[in-house]
N, C-alpha and C positions, 0 to 999 in steps of 0.2 A: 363471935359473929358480929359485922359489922358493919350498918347500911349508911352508905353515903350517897345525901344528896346533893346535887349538885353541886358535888365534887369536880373541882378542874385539876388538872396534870398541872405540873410546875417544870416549867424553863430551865435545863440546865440554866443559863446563864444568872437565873434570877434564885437559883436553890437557897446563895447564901442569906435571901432576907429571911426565911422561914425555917434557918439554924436555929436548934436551940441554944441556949444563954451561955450552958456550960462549954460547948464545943467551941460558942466564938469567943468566951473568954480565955482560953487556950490558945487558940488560933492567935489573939489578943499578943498576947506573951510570946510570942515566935520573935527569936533572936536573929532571924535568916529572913529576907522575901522573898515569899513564896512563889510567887510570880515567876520570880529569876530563875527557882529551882524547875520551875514547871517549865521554863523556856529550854531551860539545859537540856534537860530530859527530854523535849521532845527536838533536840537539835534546831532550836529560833524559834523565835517570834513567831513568825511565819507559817511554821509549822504550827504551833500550837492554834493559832486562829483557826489553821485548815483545818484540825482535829476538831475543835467547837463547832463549826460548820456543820462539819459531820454529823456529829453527837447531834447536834442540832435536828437537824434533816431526819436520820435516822430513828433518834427513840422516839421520836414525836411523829410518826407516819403511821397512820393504821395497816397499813401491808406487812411491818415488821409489830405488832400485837401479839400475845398471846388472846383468842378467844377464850379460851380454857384453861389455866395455870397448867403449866406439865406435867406437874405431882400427880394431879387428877388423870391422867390420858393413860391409857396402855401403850406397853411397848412400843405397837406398830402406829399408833397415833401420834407417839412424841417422835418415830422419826418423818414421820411423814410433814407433823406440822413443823419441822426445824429445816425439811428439804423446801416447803412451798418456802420458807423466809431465805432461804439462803439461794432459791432460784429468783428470788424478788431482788437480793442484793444485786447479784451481776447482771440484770437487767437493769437495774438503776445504772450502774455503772458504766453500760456500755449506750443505754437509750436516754438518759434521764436529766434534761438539759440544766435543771435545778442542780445534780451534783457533778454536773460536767465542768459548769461554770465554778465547781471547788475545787475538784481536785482531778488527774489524768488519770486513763483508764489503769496505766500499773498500777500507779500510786496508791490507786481505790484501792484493787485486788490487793496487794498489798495489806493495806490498813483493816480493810474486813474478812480479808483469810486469814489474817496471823493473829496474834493474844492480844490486839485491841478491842477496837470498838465491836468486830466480830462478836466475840466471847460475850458480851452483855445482849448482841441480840438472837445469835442461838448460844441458849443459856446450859443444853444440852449436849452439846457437840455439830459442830458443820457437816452434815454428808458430801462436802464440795470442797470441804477445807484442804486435805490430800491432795486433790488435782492441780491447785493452784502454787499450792505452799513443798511440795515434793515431788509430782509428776514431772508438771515444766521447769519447772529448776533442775532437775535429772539430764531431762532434752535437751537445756542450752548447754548446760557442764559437760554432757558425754556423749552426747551424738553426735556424727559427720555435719558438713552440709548437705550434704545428698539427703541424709534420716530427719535432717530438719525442715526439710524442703516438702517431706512426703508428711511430715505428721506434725509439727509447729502450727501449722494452720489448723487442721481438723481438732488440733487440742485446743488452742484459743476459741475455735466457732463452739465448741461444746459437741462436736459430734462424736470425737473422741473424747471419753471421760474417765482419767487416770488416778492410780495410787500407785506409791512405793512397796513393795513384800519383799523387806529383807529378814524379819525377826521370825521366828520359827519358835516353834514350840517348845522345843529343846534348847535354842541357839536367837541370842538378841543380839549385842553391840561386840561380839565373840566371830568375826567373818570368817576368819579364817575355819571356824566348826561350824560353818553352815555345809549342810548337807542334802540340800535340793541340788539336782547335777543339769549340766546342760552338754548333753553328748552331741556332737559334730557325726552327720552324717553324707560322708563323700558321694553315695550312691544319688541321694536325693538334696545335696547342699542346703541342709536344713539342720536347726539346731533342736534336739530332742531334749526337753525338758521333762523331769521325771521328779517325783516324792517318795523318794525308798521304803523311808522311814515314818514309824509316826511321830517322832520326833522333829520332821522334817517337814511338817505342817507346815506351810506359813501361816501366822497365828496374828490377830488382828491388826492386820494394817489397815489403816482407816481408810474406809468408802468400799473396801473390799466385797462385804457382806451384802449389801444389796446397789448400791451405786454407781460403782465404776465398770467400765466393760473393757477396760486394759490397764495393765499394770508395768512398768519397770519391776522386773523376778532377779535378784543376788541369786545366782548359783554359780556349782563349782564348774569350771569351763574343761571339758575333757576332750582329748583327738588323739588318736590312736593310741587309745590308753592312759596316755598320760595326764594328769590334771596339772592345768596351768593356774589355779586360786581362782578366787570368784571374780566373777564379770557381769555385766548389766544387760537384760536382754527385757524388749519391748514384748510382753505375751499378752494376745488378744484372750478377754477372759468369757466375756460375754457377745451375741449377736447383737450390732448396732439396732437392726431392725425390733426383732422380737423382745432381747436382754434377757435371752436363755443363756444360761450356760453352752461353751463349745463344746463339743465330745472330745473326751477325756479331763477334763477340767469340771474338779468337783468344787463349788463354793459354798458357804456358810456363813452364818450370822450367830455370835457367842453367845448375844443375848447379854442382857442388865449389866450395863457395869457405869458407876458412880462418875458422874458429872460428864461421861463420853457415850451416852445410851444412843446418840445418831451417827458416831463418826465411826 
């Protein structure tokens, strides 16, 4: 137990005065500059500044705080308080003239959906991470103009809110044994997607369990009999309005699992 008073936070940029001895005498003995490596890595100068900016901006905002350490919260607490931080990121992002003037709106999604700066401020998992980092990248890769034209928008505004379900319970990075099917029907020119098996679960694709209300579905693509291998199809999962469930689509949440408890 350990009460601190008037305790202040310390400045990325200012960490290295309040190193201790041992670390900066190693640091000390670095045959390399470090600087240069850190530039590499983050592809220039430039970059790296943008990234301190960030870092800057972000762990020092009380909107991205934990109030509560995570350890402490239940389940439904730690994904709830990793969804308000990660609805706070892409409002920064798109309203937030402090991180406008850093970095452009991809660039940000970018930098806070993927294993950077994200990961240090939900320390749990993103329940938003999926839509950004595998939805839309799905959309630009494989959809028409015409599919981009009707849903590109609604997924950027957030009213559509996407994940990828290609791994099955049975069947992960193995496509060709995925075994959700998507039957062609000529009568009503609709593609009937089905789960046979329980093997044929799709089985945690992140934001699935309580977050997203459509999904990119791998299944096997069938027409008069025949299966042509898997293809990508856009399945609405949940109602925009309410975020019921549609009928016939059953959704779930696995529950605990190590350092991904919100994704």
């Amino acid at each position: 137990h350990v009460l601190l008073k008037g305790f202040k936070s310390i400045s990325i940029m200012d960490r290295e005065k309040y190193c201790v001895p041992d670390l900066q005498k190693e640091r000390a003995n670095c045959r390399f500059v470090a600087g240069e490596i850190t530039n590499l890595l983050d592809n220039g100068p430039e970059n790296t500044k943008m990234r301190h900016d960030l870092e800057e901006h972000f762990l020092s905002h009380p909107a991205f705080k934990d109030v509560i350490p995570p350890e402490y919260l239940s389940h439904s607490d730690r994904y709830s308080n990793e969804l308000r931080k990660a609805c706070a990121m892409v409002h920064s992002i798109h309203h937030d003239p402090a991180v406008q003037s850093i970095v452009g709106q991809m660039e940000g999604i970018r930098m806070l959906m993927g294993n950077g700066l994200g990961v240090a401020i939900t320390k749990d998992g993103n329940p938003l991470s999926l839509h950004y980092v595998m939805f839309l990248p799905a959309l630009v890769s494989l959809a028409t103009q015409e599919q981009l034209a009707y849903w590109m928008g609604r997924a950027w505004a957030g009213e559509v809110i996407g994940t990828y379900a290609q791994t099955e319970l049975g069947h992960g990075t193995f496509l060709r044994g995925l075994e959700t099917t998507a039957t062609y029907d000529p009568s009503s020119q609709e593609f009937v997607l089905h789960s046979p098996t329980v093997t044929s679960i799709k089985w945690w694709p992140g934001g699935l369990g309580k977050t997203a209300n459509h999904a990119v579905v791998m299944a096997q693509l069938y027409t008069q009999g025949q299966c042509h291998g898997p293809h990508a199809f856009i399945v609405q999962l949940r109602d925009i309005e309410t975020h019921r469930s549609r009928p016939g689509v059953k959704v779930g949440e696995i529950g605990p699992r190590l350092g991904l408890n919100t994704n």
